[in-house]
C-alpha positions in Angstrom: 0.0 0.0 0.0 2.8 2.2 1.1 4.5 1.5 -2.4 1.3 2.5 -4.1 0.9 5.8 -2.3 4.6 6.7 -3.6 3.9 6.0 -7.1 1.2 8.1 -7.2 2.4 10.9 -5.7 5.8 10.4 -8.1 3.0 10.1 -11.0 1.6 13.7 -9.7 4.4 15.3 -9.2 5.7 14.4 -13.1 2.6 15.5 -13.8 2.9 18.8 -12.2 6.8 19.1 -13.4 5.2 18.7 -17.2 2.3 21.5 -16.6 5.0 23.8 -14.7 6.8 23.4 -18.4 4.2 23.7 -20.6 3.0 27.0 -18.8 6.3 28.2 -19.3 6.2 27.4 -23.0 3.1 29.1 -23.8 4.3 32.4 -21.3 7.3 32.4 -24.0 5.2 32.3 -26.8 2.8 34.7 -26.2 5.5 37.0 -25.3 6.8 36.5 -28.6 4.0 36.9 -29.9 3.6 40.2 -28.1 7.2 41.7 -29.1 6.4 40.6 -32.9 2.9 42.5 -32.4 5.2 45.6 -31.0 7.8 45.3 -33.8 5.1 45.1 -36.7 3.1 48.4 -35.6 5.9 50.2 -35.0 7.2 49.1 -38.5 3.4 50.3 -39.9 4.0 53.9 -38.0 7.3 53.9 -39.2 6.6 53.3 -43.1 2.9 54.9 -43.2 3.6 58.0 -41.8 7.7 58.5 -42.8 10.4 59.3 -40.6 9.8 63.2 -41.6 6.9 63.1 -39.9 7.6 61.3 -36.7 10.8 63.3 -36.1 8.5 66.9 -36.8 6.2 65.9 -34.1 8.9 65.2 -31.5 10.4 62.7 -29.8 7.2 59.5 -29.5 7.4 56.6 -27.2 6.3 53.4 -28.5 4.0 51.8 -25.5 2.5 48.3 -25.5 0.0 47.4 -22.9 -2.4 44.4 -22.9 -3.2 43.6 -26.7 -2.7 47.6 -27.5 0.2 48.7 -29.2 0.3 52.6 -29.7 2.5 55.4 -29.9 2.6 58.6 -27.7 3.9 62.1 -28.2 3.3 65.4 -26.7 2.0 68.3 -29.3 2.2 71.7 -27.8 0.4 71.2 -24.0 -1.9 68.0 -25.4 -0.5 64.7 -24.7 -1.4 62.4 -27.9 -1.3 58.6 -28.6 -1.7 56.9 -31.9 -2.9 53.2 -30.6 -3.5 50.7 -33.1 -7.3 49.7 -33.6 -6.6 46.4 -35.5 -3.7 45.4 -38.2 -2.6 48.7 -39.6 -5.4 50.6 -38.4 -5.0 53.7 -35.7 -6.7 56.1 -34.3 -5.3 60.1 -33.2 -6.6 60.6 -29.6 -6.2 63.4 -27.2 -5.5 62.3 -24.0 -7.0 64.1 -20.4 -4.8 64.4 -17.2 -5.2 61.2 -16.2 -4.1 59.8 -19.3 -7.3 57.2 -18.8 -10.2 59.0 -21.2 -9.3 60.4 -25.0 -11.1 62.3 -27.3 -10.6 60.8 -30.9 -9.6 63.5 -33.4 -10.5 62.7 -36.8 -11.1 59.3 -38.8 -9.3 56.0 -38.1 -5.9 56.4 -40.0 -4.8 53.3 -42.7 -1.5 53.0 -42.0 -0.6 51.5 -44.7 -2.5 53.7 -47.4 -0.7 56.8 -49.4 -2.6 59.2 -47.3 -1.8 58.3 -44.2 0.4 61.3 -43.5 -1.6 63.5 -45.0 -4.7 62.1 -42.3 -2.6 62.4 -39.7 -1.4 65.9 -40.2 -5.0 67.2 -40.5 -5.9 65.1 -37.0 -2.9 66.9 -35.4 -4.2 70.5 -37.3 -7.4 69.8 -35.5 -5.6 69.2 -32.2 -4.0 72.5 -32.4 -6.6 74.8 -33.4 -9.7 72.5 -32.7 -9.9 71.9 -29.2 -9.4 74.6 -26.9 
């Protein structure tokens, strides 16, 4: 009986070993998958709006929280964020104080269309002189 009890409890420990690992596994996966998700917007920023246009606007910080990638600047006093909405797909927002609640400022942006800096440019034009 004694024997018995000390196989199982070897079995569930083995089995506990092999979960421990698999967790693990998946935890370095997904934060693969989360650095390729990082890499590839800030690749779509990068290409849709040009490097002209990201270094006029100031220094940005690329931010990744929990399945939102986005990119933040300051523009005069406003604190802005481009986040991503899905693919290559952002939206301009203003942010408040708290940095919690936006206001969007013009259409979702393509990133990956030929207008994209031109869309952009007109959101920021409307975050200068549009919201006072």
């Amino acid at each position: 009986m004694k024997d018995e009890l000390q196989d199982q409890m070897a079995r569930a420990r083995g089995l506990i070993e092999a979960t421990r690992a698999k967790d693990a596994e998946l935890m370095l996966d997904e934060d693969k998958q989360r650095e390729q998700d990082r890499a590839k917007f800030k690749g779509y920023v990068e290409t849709g709006l040009g490097q002209d246009v990201i270094s006029a606007i100031g220094p940005v910080n690329f931010e990744h929280k929990v399945l939102q990638q986005s990119m933040t600047f300051k523009y005069g006093s406003r604190n802005l964020r481009l986040q991503q909405e899905r693919g290559a797909v952002a939206r301009l927002v203003v942010l408040d104080e708290t940095q919690f609640s936006y206001r969007q400022l013009g259409p979702p942006i393509n990133l990956n269309s030929q207008d994209a800096p031109n869309v952009f440019l007109h959101a920021l034009h409307t975050a200068k002189n549009g919201l006072r």
